[in-house]
C-alpha positions in Angstrom: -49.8 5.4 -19.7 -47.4 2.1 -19.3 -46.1 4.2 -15.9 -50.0 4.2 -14.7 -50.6 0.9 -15.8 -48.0 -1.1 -14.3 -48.5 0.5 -10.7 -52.2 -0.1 -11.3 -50.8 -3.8 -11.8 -48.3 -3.4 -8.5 -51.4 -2.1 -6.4 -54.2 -5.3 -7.5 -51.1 -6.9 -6.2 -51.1 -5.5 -2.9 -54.4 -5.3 -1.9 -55.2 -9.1 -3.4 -51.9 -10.5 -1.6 -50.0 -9.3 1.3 -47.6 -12.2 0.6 -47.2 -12.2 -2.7 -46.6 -8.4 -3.1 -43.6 -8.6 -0.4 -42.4 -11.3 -2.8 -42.7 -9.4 -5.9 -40.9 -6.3 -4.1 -37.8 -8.3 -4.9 -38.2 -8.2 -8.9 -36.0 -6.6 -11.0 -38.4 -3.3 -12.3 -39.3 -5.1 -15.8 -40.0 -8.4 -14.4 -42.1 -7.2 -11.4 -44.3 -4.7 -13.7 -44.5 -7.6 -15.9 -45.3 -9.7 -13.3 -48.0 -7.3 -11.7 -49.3 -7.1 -15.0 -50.0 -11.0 -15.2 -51.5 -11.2 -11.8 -53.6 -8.0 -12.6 -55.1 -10.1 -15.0 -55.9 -13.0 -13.1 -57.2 -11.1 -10.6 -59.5 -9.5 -12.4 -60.7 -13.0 -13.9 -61.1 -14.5 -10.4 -62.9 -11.7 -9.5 -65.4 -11.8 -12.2 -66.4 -15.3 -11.6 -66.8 -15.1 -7.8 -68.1 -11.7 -7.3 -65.8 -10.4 -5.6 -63.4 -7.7 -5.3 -59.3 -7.9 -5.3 -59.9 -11.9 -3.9 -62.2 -10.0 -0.7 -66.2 -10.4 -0.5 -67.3 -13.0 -2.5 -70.7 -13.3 -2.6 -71.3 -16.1 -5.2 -72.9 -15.5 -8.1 -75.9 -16.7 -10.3 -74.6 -20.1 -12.1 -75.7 -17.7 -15.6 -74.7 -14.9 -14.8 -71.0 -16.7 -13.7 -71.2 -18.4 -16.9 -71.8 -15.1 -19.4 -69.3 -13.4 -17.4 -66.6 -16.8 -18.3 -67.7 -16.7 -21.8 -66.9 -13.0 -22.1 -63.6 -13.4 -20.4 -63.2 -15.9 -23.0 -63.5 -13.5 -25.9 -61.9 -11.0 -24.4 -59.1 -13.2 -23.6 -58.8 -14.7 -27.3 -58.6 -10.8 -28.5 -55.9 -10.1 -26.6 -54.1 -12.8 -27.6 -54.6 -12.3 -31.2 -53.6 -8.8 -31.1 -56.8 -7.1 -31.6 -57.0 -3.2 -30.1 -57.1 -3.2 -25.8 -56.1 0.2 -25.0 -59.7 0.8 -23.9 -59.1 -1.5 -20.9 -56.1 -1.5 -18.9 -56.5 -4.6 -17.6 -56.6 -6.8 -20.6 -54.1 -3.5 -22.4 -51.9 -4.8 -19.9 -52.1 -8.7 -20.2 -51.7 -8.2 -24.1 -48.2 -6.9 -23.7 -47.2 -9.0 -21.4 -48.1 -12.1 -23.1 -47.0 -11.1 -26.8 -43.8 -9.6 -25.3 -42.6 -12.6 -23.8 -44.3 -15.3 -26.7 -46.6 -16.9 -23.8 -48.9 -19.4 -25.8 -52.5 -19.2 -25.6 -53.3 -22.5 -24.2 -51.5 -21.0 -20.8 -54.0 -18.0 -20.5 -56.8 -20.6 -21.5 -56.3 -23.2 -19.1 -56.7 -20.8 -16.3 -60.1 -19.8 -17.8 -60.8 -23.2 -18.0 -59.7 -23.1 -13.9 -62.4 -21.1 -13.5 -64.7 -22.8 -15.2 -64.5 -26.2 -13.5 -65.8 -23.2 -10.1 -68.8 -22.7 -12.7 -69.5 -26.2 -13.8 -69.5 -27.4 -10.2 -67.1 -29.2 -10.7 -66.7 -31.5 -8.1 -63.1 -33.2 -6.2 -63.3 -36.7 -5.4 -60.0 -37.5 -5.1 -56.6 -35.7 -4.3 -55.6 -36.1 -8.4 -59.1 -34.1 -9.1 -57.5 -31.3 -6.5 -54.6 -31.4 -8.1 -56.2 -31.0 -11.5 -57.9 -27.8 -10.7 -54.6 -26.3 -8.6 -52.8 -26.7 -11.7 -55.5 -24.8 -14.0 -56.0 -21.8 -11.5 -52.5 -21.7 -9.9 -50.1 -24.2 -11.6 -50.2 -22.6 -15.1 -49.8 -19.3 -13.4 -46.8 -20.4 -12.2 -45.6 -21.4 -15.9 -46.4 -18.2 -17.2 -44.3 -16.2 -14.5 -41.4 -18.8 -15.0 -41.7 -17.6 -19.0 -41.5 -13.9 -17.9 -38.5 -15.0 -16.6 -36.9 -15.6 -19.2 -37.7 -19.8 -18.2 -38.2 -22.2 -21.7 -37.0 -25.3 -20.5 -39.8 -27.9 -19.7 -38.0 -29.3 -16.5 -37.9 -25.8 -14.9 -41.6 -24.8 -15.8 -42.8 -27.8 -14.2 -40.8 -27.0 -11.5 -42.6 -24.0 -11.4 -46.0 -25.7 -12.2 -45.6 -27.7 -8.9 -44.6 -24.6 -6.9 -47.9 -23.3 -7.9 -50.0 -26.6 -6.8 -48.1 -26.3 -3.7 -49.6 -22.9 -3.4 -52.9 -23.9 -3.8 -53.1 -26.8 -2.0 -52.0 -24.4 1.0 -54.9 -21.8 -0.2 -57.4 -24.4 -0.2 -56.3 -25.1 3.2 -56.5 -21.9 4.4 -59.9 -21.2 3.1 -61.8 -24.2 3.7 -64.6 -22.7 6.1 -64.6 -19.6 3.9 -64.9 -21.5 0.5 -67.9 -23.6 2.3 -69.9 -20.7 3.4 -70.0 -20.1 -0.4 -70.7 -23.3 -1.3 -67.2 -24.9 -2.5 -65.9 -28.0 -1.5 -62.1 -28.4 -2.4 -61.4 -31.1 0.0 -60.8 -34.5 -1.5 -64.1 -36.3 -1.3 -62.9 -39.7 -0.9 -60.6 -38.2 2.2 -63.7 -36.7 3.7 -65.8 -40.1 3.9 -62.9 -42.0 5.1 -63.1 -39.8 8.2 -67.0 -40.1 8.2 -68.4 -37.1 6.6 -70.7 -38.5 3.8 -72.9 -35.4 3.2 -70.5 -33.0 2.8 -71.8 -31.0 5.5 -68.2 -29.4 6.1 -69.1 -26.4 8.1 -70.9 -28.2 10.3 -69.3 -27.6 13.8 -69.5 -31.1 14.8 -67.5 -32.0 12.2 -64.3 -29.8 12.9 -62.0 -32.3 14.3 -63.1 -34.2 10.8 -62.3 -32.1 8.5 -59.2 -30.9 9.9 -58.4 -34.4 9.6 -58.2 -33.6 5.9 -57.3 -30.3 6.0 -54.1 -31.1 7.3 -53.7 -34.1 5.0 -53.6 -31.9 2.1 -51.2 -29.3 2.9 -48.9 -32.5 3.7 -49.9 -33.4 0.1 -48.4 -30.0 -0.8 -44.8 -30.3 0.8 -43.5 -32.8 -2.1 -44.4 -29.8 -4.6 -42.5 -27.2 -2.7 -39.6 -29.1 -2.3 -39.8 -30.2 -5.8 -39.8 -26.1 -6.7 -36.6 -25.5 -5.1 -34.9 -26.8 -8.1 -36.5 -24.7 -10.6 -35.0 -21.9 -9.0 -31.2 -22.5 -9.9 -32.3 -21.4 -13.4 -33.4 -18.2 -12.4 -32.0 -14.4 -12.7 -30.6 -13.8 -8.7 -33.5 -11.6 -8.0 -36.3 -13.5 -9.5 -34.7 -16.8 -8.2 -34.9 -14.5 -4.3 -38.3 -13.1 -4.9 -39.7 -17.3 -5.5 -38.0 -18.3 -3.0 -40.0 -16.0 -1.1 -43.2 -16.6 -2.1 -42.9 -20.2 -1.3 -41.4 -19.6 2.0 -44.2 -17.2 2.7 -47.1 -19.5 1.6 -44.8 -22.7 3.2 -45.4 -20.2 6.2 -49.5 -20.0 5.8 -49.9 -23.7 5.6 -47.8 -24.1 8.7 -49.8 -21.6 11.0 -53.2 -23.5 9.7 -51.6 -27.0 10.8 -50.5 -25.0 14.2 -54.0 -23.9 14.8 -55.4 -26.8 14.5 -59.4 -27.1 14.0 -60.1 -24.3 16.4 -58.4 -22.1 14.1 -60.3 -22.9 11.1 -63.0 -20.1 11.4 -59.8 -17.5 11.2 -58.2 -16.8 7.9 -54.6 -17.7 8.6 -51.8 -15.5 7.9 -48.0 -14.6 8.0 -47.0 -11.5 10.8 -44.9 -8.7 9.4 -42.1 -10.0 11.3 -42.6 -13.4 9.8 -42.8 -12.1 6.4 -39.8 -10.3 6.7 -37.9 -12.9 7.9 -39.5 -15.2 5.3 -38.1 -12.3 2.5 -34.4 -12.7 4.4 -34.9 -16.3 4.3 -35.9 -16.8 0.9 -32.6 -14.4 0.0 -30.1 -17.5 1.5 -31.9 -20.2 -0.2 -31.6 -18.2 -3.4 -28.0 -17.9 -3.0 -27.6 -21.6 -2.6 -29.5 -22.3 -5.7 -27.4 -20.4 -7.7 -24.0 -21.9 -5.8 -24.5 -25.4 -4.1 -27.2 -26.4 -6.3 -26.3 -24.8 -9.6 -23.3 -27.0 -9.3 -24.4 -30.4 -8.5 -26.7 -32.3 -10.5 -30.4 -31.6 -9.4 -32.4 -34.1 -7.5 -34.6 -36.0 -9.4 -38.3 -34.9 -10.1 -39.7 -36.9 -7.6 -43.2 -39.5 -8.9 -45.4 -36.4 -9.0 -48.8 -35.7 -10.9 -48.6 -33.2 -13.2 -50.2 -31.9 -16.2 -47.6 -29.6 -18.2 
């Protein structure tokens, strides 16, 4: 069953992210079931709240049905975590083992739920610290708990990992502005969008699209500071976990690029990385693993720069 399981976990992981499953290829076996497990789990979460299926098709949902569906997740989640029964659902079966193997504290699990309930509440950004705020609860605390399936305890390296996962969703929320608008989310820094004139939040609004690109590509410069703060985090790692991070940041790095590259014509198209880009991203991602564990493992790391941060 733990066989079926984990390449349940490894499959939610394909389908939900190209880039994130060539990434995870690069795992040791333990950590990348473990690993698959996690994401399984957050998937599934995500997918509950928008209505959608393996991060595809959201269709938005009603705000009380979003809301009984949180609370339930809720429960469910708490259950887990407090080692009630799961082997009637592989998906939380699968979370439970991973967490209570590897001592993850619940307030980690929570604040993503919490992530996802600031998308119910409405919640809504105003500034780039308000962004920031909700990257760390859906993707920044992710990062932590993949860092502690890693073996990672050391508060410097998780919030190294914390900001690698703020720089990845600052990049998704660049990526998906048009799509996230057409369901009726607005992840853009408010304040950024009136100093470039758009007061009504009208962001899909054709007219607009030099605008908002504006802001769009102020925010994944917003993300670069994270990414580079990440590197650092991953001189702590096992070799192969410290090659398979590398590559997911080079790989989203890569996404936020080809958005900046398309410029606002390109907005209505999901960007993406090319097979031959990923794999050269993997290859990539393999040298600057090997000088975090040589060059960097023996010089003092760079200071954390002024960042926010919540962990």
């Amino acid at each position: 069953m733990s066989d079926i399981v984990a390449q349940s976990s490894r499959e939610t992981i394909r389908q939900g992210s190209t880039s994130f499953a060539a990434a995870a290829s690069l795992f040791d076996s333990r950590t990348r079931d473990d690993a698959s497990m996690l994401y399984a789990w957050c998937r599934y979460c995500d997918d509950q709240i928008d209505g959608q299926v393996l991060g595809h098709g959201a269709i938005g949902l009603d705000k009380g049905v979003a809301e009984a569906r949180l609370a339930a997740l809720r429960v469910k989640t708490q259950a887990a975590l407090a080692g009630e029964d799961m082997s009637d659902d592989h998906v939380f079966g699968a979370f439970q083992r991973v967490v209570l193997r590897h001592e993850i504290p619940e307030r980690h699990p929570l604040d993503l739920l919490h992530g996802f309930g600031m998308d119910v509440g409405d919640y809504r950004y105003e500034t780039l610290e308000d962004v920031l705020l909700y990257a760390y609860h859906v993707a920044g605390v992710v990062g932590v708990m993949m860092a502690m399936i890693m073996g990672v305890r050391d508060v410097e390296t998780l919030r190294r990992a914390a900001d690698l996962g703020l720089g990845l969703q600052l990049t998704n929320i660049a990526r998906d502005v048009m799509n996230d608008a057409a369901g009726g989310r607005i992840y853009l820094p408010g304040a950024w969008l009136k100093e470039e004139g758009i007061h009504d939040g009208n962001i899909a609004d054709p007219s607009q699209r030099d605008a908002v690109f504006v802001v769009t590509r102020r925010l994944l410069e917003a993300a670069e500071p994270y990414y580079e703060s990440a590197r650092w985090g991953l001189r702590k790692l096992p070799a192969r976990s410290a090659w398979a991070i590398a590559a997911a940041r080079g790989l989203y790095r890569e996404i936020g690029r080809n958005v900046a590259r398309s410029g606002a014509g390109g907005m209505d198209r999901r960007a993406s990385v090319g097979k031959a880009s990923r794999v050269f991203q993997v290859l990539l991602g393999g040298l600057v693993a090997g000088r975090s564990a040589t060059l960097d493992r023996f010089t003092c790391p760079v200071r954390r720069p002024d960042l926010w941060s919540k962990f």
